[in-house]
C-alpha positions as CSV (number, residue, x, y, z in Angstrom):
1,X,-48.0,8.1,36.0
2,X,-47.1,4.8,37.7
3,X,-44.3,4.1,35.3
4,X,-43.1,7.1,35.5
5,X,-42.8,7.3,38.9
6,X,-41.0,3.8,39.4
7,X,-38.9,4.5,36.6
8,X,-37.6,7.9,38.4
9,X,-37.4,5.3,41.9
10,X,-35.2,2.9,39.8
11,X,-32.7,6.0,38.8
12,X,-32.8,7.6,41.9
13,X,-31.8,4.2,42.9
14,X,-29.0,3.4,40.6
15,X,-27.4,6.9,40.9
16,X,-27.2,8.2,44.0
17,X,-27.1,11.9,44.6
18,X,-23.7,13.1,43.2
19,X,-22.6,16.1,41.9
20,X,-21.8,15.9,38.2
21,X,-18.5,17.0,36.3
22,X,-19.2,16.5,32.7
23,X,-16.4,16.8,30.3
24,X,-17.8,17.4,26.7
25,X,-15.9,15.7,24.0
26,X,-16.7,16.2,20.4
27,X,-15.4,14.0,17.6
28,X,-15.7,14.3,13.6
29,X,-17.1,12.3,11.7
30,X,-14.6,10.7,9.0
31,X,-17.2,8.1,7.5
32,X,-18.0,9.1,4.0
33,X,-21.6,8.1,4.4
34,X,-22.1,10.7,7.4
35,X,-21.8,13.4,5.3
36,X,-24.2,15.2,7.1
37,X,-23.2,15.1,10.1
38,X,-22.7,17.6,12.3
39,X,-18.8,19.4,12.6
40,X,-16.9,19.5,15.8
41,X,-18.1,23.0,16.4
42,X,-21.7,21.9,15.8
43,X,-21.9,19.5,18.5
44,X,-19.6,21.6,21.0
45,X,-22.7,24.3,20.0
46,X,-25.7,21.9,20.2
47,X,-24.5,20.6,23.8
48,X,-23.6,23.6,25.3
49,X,-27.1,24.7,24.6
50,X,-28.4,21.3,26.8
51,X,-25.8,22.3,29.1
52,X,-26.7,25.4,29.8
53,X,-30.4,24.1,29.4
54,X,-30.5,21.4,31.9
55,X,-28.0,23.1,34.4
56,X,-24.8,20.8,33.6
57,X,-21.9,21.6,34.7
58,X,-18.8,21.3,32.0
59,X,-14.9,21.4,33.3
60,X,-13.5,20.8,30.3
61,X,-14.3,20.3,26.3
62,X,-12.3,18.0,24.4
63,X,-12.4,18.2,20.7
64,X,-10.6,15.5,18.2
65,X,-10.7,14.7,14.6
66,X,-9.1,11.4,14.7
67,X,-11.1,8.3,13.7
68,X,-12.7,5.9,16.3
69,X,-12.3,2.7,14.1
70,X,-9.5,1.4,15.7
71,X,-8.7,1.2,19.4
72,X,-6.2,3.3,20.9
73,X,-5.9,5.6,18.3
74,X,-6.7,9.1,19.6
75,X,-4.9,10.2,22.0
76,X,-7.7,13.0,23.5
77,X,-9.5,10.5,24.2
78,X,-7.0,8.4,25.9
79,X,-6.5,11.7,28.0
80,X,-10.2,11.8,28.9
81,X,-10.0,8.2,30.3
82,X,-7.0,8.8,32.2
83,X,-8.1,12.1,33.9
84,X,-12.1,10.4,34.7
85,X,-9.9,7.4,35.9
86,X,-8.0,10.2,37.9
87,X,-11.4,11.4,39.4
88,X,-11.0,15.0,37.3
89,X,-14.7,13.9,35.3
90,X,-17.6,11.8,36.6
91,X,-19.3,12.3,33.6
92,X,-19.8,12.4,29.5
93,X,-21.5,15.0,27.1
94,X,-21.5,13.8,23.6
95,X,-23.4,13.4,20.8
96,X,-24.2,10.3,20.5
97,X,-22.3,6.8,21.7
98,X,-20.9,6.3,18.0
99,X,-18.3,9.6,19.1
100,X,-17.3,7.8,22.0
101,X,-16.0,4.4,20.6
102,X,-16.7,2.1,17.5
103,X,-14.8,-0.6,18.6
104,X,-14.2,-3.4,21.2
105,X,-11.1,-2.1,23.0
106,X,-12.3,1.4,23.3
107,X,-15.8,0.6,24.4
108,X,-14.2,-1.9,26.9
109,X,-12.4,0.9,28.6
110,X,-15.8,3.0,29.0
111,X,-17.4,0.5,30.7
112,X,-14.5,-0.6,32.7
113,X,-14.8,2.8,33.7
114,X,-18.7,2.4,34.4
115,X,-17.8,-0.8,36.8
116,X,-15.4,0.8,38.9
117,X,-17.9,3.7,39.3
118,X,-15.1,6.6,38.3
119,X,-18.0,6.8,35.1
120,X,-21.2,8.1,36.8
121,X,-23.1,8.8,33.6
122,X,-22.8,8.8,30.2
123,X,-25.2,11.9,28.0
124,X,-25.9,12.2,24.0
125,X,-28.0,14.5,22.3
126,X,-31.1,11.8,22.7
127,X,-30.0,9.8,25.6
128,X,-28.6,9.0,29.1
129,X,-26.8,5.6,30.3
130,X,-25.7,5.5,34.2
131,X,-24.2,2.4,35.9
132,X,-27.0,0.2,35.7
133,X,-27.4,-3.5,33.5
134,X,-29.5,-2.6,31.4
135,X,-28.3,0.9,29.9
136,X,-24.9,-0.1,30.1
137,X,-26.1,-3.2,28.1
138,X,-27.9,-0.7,25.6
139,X,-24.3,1.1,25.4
140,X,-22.8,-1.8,24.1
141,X,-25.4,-2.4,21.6
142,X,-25.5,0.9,20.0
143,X,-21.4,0.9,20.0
144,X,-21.4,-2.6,18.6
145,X,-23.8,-1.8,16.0
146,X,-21.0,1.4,14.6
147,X,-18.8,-1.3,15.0
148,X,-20.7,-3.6,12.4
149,X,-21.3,-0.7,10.6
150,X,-17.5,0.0,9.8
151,X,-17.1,-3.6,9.2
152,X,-19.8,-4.1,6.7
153,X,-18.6,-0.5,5.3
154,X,-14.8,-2.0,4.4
155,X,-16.3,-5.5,2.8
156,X,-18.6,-3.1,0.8
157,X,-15.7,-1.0,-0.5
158,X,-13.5,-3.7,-1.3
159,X,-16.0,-5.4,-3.3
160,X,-16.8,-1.5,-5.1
161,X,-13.2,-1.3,-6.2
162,X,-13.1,-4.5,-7.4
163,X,-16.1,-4.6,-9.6
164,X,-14.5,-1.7,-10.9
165,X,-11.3,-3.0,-11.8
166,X,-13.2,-5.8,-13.4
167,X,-15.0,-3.0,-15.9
168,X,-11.1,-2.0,-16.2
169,X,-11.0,0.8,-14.1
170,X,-8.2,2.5,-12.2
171,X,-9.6,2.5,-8.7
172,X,-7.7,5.4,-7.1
173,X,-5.4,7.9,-8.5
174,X,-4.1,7.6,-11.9
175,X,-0.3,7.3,-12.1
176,X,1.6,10.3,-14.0
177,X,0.3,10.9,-17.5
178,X,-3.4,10.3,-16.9
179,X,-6.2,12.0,-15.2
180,X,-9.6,11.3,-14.3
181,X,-12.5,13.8,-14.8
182,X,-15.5,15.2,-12.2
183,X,-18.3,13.4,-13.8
184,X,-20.6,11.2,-13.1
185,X,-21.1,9.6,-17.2
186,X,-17.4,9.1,-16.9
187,X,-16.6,8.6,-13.5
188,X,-13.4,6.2,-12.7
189,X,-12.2,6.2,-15.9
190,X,-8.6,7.5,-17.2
191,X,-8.2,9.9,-19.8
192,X,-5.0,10.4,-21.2
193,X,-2.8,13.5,-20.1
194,X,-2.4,15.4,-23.8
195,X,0.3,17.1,-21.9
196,X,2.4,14.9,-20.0
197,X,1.6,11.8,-22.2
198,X,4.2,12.1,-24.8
199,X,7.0,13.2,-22.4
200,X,5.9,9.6,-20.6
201,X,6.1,7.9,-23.9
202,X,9.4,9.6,-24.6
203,X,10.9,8.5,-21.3
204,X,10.2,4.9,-22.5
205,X,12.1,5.3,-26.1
206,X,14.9,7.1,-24.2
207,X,15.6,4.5,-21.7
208,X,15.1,1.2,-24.4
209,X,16.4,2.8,-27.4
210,X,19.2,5.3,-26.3
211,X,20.1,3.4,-23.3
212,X,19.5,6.8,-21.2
213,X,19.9,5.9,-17.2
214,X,17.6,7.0,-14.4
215,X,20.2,9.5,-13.2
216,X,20.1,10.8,-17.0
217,X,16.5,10.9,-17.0
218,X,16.0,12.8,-14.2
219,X,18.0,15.5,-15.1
220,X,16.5,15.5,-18.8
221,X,12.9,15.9,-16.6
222,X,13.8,18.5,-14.5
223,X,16.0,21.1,-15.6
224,X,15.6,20.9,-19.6
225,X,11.6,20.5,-19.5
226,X,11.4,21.3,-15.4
227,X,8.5,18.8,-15.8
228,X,6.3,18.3,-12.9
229,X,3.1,16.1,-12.0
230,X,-0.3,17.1,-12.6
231,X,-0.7,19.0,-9.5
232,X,2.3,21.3,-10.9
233,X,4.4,21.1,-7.1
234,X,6.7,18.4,-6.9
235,X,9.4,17.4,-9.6
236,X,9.8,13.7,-10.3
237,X,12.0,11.7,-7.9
238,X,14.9,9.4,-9.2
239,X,12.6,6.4,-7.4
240,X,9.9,7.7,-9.2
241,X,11.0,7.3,-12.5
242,X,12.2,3.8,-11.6
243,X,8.6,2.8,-10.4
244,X,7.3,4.8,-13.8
245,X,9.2,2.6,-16.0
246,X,8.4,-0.8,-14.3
247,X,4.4,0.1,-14.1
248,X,2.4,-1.7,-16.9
249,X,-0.2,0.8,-16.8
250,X,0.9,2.5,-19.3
251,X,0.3,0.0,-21.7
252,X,-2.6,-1.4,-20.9
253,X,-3.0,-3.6,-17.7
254,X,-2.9,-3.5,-14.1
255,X,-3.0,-5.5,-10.6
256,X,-5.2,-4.4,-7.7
257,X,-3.9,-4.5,-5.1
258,X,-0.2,-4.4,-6.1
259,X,1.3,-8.0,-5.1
260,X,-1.8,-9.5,-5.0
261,X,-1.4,-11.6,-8.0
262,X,-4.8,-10.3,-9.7
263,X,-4.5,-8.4,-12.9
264,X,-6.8,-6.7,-14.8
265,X,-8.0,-5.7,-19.2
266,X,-7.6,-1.6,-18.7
267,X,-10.2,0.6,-20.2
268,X,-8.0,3.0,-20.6
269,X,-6.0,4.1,-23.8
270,X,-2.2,3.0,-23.8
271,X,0.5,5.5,-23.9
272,X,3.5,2.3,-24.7
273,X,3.1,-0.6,-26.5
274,X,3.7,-4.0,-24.9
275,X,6.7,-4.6,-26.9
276,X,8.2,-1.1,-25.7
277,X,7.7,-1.7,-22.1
278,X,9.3,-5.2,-22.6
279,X,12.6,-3.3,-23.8
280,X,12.7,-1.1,-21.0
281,X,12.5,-4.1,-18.3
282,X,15.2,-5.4,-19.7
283,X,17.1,-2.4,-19.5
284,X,16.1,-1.3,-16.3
285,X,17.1,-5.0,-14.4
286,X,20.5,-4.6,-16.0
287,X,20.9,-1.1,-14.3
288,X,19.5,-2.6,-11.3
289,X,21.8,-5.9,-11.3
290,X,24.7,-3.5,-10.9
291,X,23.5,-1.6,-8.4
292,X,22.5,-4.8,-6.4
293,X,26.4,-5.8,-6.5
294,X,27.2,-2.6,-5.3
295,X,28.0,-2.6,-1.5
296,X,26.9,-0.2,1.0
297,X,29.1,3.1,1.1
298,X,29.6,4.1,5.0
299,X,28.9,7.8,4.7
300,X,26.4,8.4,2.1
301,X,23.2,9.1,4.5
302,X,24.4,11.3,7.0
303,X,26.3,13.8,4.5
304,X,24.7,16.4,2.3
305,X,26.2,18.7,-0.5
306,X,27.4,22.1,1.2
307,X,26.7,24.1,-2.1
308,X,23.4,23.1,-4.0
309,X,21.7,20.9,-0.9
310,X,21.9,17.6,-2.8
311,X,22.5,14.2,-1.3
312,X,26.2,12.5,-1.1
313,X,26.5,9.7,-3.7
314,X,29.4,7.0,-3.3
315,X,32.1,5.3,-5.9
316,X,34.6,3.0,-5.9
317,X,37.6,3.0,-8.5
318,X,39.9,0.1,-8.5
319,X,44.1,0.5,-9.6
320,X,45.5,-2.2,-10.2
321,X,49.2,-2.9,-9.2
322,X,52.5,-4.3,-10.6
323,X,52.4,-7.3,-8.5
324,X,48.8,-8.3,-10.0
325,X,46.7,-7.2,-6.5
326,X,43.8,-4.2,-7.2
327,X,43.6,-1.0,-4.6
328,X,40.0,-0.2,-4.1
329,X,39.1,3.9,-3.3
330,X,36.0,5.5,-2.7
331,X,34.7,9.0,-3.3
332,X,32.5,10.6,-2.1
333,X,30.8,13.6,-4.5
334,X,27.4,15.4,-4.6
335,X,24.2,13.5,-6.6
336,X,23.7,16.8,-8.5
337,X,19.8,16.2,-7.7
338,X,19.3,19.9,-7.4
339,X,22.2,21.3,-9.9
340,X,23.5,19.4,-12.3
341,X,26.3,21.8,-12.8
342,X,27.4,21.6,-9.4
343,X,31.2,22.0,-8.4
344,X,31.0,20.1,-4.9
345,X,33.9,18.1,-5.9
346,X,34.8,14.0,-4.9
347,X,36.6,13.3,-2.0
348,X,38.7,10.2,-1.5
349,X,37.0,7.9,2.0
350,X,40.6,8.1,3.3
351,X,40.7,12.0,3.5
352,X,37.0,12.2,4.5
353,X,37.8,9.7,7.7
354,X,40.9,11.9,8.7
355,X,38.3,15.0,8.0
356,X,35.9,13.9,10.3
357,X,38.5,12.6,13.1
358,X,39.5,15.8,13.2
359,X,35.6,17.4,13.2
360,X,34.9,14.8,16.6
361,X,37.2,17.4,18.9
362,X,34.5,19.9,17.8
363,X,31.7,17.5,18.3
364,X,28.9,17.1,21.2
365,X,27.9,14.4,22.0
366,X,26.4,14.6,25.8
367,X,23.3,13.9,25.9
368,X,22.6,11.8,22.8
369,X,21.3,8.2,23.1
370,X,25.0,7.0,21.4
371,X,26.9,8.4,24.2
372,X,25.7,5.8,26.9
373,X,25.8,3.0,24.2
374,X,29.8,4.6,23.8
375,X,30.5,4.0,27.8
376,X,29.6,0.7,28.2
377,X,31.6,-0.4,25.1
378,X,34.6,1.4,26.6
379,X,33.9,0.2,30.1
380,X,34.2,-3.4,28.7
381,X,37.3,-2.8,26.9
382,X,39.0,-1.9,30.2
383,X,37.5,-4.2,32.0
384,X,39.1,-6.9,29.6
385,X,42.8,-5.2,29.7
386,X,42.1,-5.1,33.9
387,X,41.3,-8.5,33.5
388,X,44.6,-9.5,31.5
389,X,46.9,-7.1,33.7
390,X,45.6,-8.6,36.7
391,X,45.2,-4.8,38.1
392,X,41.7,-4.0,39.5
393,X,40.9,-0.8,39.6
394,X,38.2,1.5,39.5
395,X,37.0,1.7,35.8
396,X,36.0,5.2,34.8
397,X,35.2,6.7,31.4
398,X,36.3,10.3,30.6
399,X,35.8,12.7,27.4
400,X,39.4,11.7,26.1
401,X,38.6,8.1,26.1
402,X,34.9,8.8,24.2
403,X,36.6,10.6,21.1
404,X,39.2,8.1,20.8
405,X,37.1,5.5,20.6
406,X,34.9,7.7,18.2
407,X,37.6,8.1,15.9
408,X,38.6,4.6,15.8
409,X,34.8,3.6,15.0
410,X,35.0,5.6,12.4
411,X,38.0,4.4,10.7
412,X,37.5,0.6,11.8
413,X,34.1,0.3,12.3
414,X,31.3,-1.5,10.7
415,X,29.7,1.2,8.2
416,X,26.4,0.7,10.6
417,X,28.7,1.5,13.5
418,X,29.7,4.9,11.7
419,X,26.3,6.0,10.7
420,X,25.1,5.3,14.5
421,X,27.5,7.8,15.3
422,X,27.4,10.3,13.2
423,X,23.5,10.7,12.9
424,X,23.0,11.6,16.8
425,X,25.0,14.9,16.2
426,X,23.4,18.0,16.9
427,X,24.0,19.4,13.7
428,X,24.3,19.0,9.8
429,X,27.3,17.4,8.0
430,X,28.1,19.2,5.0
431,X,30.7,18.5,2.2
432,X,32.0,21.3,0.2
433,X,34.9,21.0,-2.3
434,X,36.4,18.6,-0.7
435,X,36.2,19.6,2.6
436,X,33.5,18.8,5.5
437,X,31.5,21.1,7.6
438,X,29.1,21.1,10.8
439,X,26.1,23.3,10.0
């Protein structure tokens, strides 16, 4: 009876009579080894029922899913700080301190909170901590301890995966072509895909023996076998194909991580030989030498096909002269992603530019981030021609002078300049035979 009388003294002593505003704020669990524990609805559920049980009163329940590994992460929580900084809470329900923060910066925060007496109390399912030493102290141990616990998880995880790869085993998802089964006598390992397997190997013999190019590939892929990964949504993508052909998987061998310089015996069966994949990688570095020579075309991210959807693909042609000298032109055309049979059409860069000079009357512009960055350009200008007239005058900057100086960017510009431009509009730009659109 003695202790428990001076231990109800001591709190009556470190919290003083004031009236408590809980907020409740329930997090999920995302740890793989916390499988049982409980939902978000759970623990809104289970503290309610000590809310209503020890008389609490609760302004506000926050829920959030996001992890509490890293600081400054969740953004409900960051709202709960602010509004108990704000004096709108007093007060915690959770379930237990591991909800509230599992690292330093968070936890931090909390007891900042604690000091400046904004954070009268702290309750969990099991226990309470007010503004006193020594359960703030506990606090900090318990929150410390998840922290560990995360840590210790991650070095236990890495060294999982790479005992695996060391037995020869794929880690994570296989890539396209393989699968791995639900079962615990075979688990981690890579069976090969009797469906998608020889249309993998035939992608190989295509590109090293017939010379087929990614572009030909993908269109061989999609709308002769309308192949698809194992999940059966999503075609393959032209960059997928690329990273397909240059992925030594396939016939054998891997590095974990990728870049990290450590590679790995498979366990898995080979759909290419080694000799096959070395034809392809010389094949493929060709293709990629010339596109690496290649320069950047101005207009090919900020355009779309008008008739299929497809993105805008860029080439140059060179004529040469009498004198000796070469004219260079660019066209502009559709990438015939989604139809191959497409009729968008090439346009020449010139007859685009004059195209879209004439589209910038019809353009808006107010209100865009590119629009102040245009003013202060043009307010320079003229304040270098006041400068060399001698004339000082009042510098001002009307619509006239913004769409000039739009249509010169786009015809004199730096391609960078052009695409800053043109991706601020409030609307879609659309080429369709040979002529450009606004959506």
């Amino acid at each position: 009876m003695e202790t428990n009388t001076f231990s109800q003294q001591t709190k009556s002593a470190v919290i003083p009579d004031i009236k408590m505003k809980y907020c409740l704020y329930a997090r999920k669990s995302t740890e793989s080894d916390e499988r049982q524990a409980l939902s978000i609805d759970s623990q809104v559920k289970e503290m309610l029922q000590i809310a209503e049980r020890e008389g609490l009163e609760i302004i506000d329940i926050r829920r959030e899913s996001k992890s509490a590994k890293d600081s400054n992460n969740r953004p409900i929580f960051k709202e709960l700080l602010r509004d108990i900084s704000e004096e709108r809470f007093n007060a915690i329900l959770t379930w237990a301190p591991d909800r509230l923060s599992r690292n330093a910066g968070d936890l931090g925060s909390v007891v900042d909170l604690m000091d400046a007496k904004k954070l009268v109390s702290i309750r969990t399912y099991g226990q309470t901590f007010s503004n006193s030493p020594n359960e703030k102290f506990l606090l900090m141990i318990l929150c410390s301890q998840a922290k560990l616990e995360n840590d210790n998880r991650g070095i236990n995880v890495k060294r999982g995966l790479r005992t695996r790869c060391e037995m020869g085993l794929w880690p994570t998802c296989p890539p396209t072509g393989y699968f791995k089964e639900k079962r615990m006598d075979r688990k981690c390992e890579c069976i090969v895909d009797s469906d998608r397997a020889p249309v993998i190997k035939q992608i190989f013999e295509k590109v090293a023996y017939e010379k087929w190019s990614g572009r030909k590939i993908y269109h061989w892929l999609r709308f002769d076998l309308n192949f698809r990964t194992e999940a059966g949504k999503k075609h393959f993508s032209l960059g997928n194909i690329y990273r397909m052909l240059e992925n030594p998987f396939y016939y054998g061998t891997f590095e974990y991580p990728r870049g990290s310089g450590n590679w790995y015996q498979g366990k898995h069966k080979p759909i290419i030989t080694k000799e096959l994949f070395d034809l392809v990688q010389g094949q493929v570095k060709n293709s990629q030498l010339v596109r690496k020579e290649n320069i950047e075309f101005a207009f090919t991210r900020i355009m779309k096909c008008g008739l299929c959807g497809s993105g805008i693909s860029a080439t140059e042609k060179f004529k040469k002269l009498k004198n000796g000298d070469f004219n260079r032109h660019v066209y502009y055309g559709c990438t015939k992603a989604k139809d191959k049979y497409c009729k968008c059409g090439f346009i020449n860069e010139t007859d685009l530019i004059k195209q879209l000079q004439k589209l910038v009357d019809k353009l808006d512009f107010k209100k865009t981030p590119v629009e102040n960055k245009i003013k202060l350009e043009i307010k320079r200008f003229k304040k270098f021609q006041s400068m060399i007239t001698g004339k000082c005058a009042e510098i001002k900057v009307n619509e006239v002078d913004i769409r000039n100086y739009i249509k010169f960017v786009l015809k004199e510009g730096e391609d960078q300049e052009k695409r800053d431009l043109l991706k601020y509009l409030k609307g879609e730009i659309l080429l369709k035979e040979k002529k450009v659109y606004l959506s």
